[in-house]
N, C-alpha and C positions, 0 to 999 in steps of 0.2 A: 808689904814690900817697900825698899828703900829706894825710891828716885834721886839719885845724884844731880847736882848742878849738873845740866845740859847732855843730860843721859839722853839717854832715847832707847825705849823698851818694844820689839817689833814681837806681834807671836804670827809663828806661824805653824797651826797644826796640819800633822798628817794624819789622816786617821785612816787606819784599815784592819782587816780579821777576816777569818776565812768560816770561825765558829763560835758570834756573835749573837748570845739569846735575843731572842725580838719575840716580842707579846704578839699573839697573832692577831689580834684588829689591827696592827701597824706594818702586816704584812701587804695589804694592796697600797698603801700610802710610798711604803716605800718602791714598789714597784713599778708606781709613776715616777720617781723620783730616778731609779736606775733608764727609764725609757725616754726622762727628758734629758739625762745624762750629768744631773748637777743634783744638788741636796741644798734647799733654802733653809738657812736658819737664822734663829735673831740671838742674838748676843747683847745680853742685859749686867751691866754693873752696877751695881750702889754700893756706895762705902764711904770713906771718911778722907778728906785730905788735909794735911798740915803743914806749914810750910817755917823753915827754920832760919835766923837771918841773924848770925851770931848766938849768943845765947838766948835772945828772942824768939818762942815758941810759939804761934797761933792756934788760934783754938780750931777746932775740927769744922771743917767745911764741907757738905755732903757735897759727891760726887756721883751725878745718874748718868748714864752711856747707854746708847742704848745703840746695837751697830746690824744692819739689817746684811746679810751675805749669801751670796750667788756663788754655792762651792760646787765645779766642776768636776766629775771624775777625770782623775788621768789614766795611765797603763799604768801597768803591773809590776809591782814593786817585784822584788827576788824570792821566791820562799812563799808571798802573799796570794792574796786576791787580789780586786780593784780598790783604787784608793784612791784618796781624796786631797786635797790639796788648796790652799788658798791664802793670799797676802791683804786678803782684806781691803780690795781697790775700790770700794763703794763709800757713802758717804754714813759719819756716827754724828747722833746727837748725843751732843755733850753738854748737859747743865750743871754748874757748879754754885 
C-alpha cells in the first residue's frame, strides 16, 4: 500500500454474520466473549517500509505493530446479527 505525504490511513472494521463456521473448541471461548459483551484481539504487522524523497529511494526498513484491542459489540445492524465495531482507541507498539 502507497502512503502519500501526510496521508493518514484510519481502518475501521465491522465485522458481523449470522452463519459464520466456528470450530467447536472455540465455541465456549466465544461465549464468554459474547457475556463480557466485547471480543479481545491483537492485531500484528510486519512488513517493510521505504520512504521516497525525490528520486532518492531507501532501502527497506522493517515495520513490527503490534496493537492490543477491546472490541465492543454494538446493536444490530439491518438484515444482520450482532456486530462489532471499533476505532482502535488503545495504545500500538510500533518498532521501526
Amino acid at each position: 500500500m502507497y502512503q502519500g505525504h501526510l496521508d493518514v490511513t484510519v481502518w475501521s472494521p465491522v465485522l458481523f454474520g449470522t452463519a459464520v463456521s466456528v470450530e467447536p473448541n472455540l465455541t465456549p471461548a466465544l461465549n464468554e466473549d459474547i457475556n463480557a459483551g466485547m471480543v479481545l484481539l491483537n492485531i500484528k504487522v510486519d512488513g517493510c517500509v521505504k520512504w521516497k524523497v525525490g528520486s532518492l529511494v531507501t532501502g527497506c526498513y522493517r515495520l513490527l505493530v503490534n496493537c492490543p484491542a477491546s472490541i465492543p459489540f454494538s446493536g444490530r445492524l439491518a438484515g444482520t446479527g450482532p456486530a462489532i465495531k471499533d476505532q482502535l482507541g488503545q495504545q500500538c507498539a510500533v518498532d521501526v
